[in-house]
Steps between C-alpha positions, in 0.01 A plus 500: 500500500601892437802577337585673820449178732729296266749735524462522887514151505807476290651788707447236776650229319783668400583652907412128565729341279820800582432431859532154445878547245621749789419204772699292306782686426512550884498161571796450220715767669382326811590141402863692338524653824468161691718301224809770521790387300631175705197359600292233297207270600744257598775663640764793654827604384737597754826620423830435699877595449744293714873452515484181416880500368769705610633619858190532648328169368439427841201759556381278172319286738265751592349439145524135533295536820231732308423265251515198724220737716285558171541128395361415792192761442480391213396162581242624740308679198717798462358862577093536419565150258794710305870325579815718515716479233812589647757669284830532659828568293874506628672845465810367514630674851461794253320796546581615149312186411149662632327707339563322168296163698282738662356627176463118316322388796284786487436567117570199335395226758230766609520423907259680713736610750842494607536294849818492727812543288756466688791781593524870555678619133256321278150603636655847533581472121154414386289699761447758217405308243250278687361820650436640207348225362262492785674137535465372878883446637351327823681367820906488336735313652698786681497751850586816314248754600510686198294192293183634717447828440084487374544889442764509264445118384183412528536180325815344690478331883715347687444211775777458729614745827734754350855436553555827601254446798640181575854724556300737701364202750848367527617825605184569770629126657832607507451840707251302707704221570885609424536861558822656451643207380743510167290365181671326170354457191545271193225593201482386156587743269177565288181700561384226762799519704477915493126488623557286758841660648323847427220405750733376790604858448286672507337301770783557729476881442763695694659174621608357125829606614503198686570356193821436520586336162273362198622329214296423143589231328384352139269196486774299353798630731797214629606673752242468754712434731745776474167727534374334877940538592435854443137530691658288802872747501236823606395278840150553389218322721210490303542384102210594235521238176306591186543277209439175305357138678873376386707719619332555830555166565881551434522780704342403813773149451771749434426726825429171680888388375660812597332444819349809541122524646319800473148577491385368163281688300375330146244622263215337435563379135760285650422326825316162381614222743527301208688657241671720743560393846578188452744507263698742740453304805261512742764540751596792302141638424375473883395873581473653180215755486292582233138670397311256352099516373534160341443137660842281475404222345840340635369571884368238679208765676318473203545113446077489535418669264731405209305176526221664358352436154535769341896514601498119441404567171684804418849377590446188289418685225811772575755192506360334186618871353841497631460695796701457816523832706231464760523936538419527151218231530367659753505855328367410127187290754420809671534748189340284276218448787473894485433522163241202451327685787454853304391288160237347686420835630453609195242261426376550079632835536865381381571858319847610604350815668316296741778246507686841682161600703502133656903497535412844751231334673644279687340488881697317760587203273788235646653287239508139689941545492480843680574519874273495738346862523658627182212600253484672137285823467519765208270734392529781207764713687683202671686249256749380742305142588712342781593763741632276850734333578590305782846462663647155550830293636589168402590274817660243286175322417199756431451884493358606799344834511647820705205775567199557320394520111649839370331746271810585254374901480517515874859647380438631240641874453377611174 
């Protein structure tokens, strides 16, 4: 053999053999790509803050539910044979407490994503951090619409109708059904409460003068009744309620006691037959309106299908856990549901950018707790999940529906 053929044969060897290092460094970055920090053979980390202490430890059931949801994957074989590892720490009822958990959970127990933390404050605080990052903050545990803004945060989505929209609807029903009548309002006194009482406002445009008195209270106020005196002094017919599951339940007793009966407005955090209705009386709750997207598990329309295995299942699991709030059961199923949907999306591609790309890809999907007709789409302009509600009234047993499904932007005047 020439000199010259060995060396074209060595030439070929050695393009051969470079080829070959280059395909294999691909297929490392590849395999990287695919095994993105929080993701091993065997499983996914998740994390999760909660108030599991504090004044608002009784959202904290929304993370039992979640993990009672995963356990219950998890037995089935987990997510393409990987189980979720479910990391959920309590902040306390402190949003100071957030980004200090927000940052263990991400670099030192190394989670793949952030999933449904719960409250307005806290994902606000940490938006930045996971954004920049390139950390998924997917599907929290709050209606602010300012937690799904995919231009200015591509990394952060919310799940839930915006409270602001679910003011808007209540103000649409209340020019379509009780025009020029005088409108009360009692809001909690934090960024939920604003949103929501902002929306009624600017839903009833020109006509928010026909609110004739509103009054915002903090989450731990005692004088609850002093508040509804006020509301029922200004002769007001229709009454707008934005607040806490407890104290809803004390106000619509308290308004029941002073024997006034207007139209009852609640928000939709707070209208469980359960935890709410109940406790105030059914006498006392029969009328009360809300918007509602959710299936009561407390209603006795959907007595069929709680029979079902996979609720069977669930809810044993959830009261093993410590849970007892059927709303918050019923939320952690169907946001947990969400998410275990998008993972499998994902198939072996479990990289946190494609993690986002499935997230905005959902295509008329219906969590089994969602209302009949109520679906989740997104895409890459449209991080707003859940947008319809439907308006209900309790007649002292079950909510029955008023109208049609609503699309929340059918207001919307941005």
């Amino acid at each position: 053999m020439s000199v010259f053929g060995w060396v074209l044969q060595m030439g070929t060897l050695i393009r051969t053999l470079l080829v070959f290092f280059v395909a294999l460094t691909s297929l490392g970055l590849v395999t990287q790509k695919v095994r993105d920090q929080g993701v091993t053979d065997s499983e996914i980390r998740i994390g999760n803050l909660m108030p599991y202490s504090g004044p608002l430890e009784d959202f904290s059931h929304i993370g039992m539910a979640e993990a009672a949801y995963f356990d219950m994957i998890n037995e089935r074989g987990g997510v393409g044979g990987r189980k979720i590892r479910f990391m959920s720490y309590d902040d306390l009822s402190d949003t100071s407490n957030a980004m200090d958990l927000t940052r263990i959970l991400v670099e030192i127990d190394n989670v793949l994503l952030m999933f449904g933390s719960f409250g307005t404050p806290g994902n606000l605080a940490v938006r930045k951090y996971l954004n920049e990052r390139q950390v998924p903050q997917l599907f929290v545990a709050s209606g602010d619409q300012h937690l799904s803004e995919p231009t200015l945060y591509p990394w952060t989505m919310g799940w839930q109708p915006s409270y602001r929209d679910e003011g808007r609807i209540y103000a649409n029903y209340i020019q379509a059904f009780y025009p020029g009548k005088k409108i009360v309002a009692l809001w909690q006194n934090d960024r939920f409460g604003r949103e929501l009482f902002k929306g009624l406002e600017q839903g009833l445009g020109d006509v928010a003068r026909n609110i004739r008195v509103d009054v915002a209270y903090d989450v731990a106020d005692q004088h609850l009744d002093g508040h509804v005196a006020i509301l029922k002094r200004s002769g007001a017919e229709v009454f707008v309620f934005a607040g806490v599951p407890e104290n809803a339940a004390k106000v619509i007793r308290i308004a029941a006691e002073q024997n006034w009966r207007p139209v009852f407005i609640l928000n939709q955090m707070s209208s469980s037959i359960e935890t709410v209705l109940r406790p105030a009386g059914t006498e006392n709750a029969t009328g009360v309106i809300t918007a509602a997207f959710l299936k009561d598990a407390s209603d006795p329309a959907w007595k069929d299908e709680q029979g079902a295995r996979d609720w069977r299942s669930f809810l044993d699991k959830y009261a093993k856990a410590g849970g007892k709030d059927d709303a918050a059961a019923v939320y952690g199923y169907a946001a947990a549901e969400t998410l275990v949907q998008v993972l499998r999306q994902c198939g072996n591609d479990l990289s946190r950018e494609n993690v986002m790309k499935q997230a905005a890809a959902l295509k008329d999907y219906q969590p089994a707790p969602l209302l009949p007709g109520i679906k989740i789409n997104t895409g890459q302009d449209d991080y707003r999940p859940i947008e319809h509600l439907r308006l209900v009234q309790f007649d002292g047993r079950s909510w029955q529906p008023i109208g049609d499904v609503l699309e929340t932007a059918f207001a919307d005047t941005r």
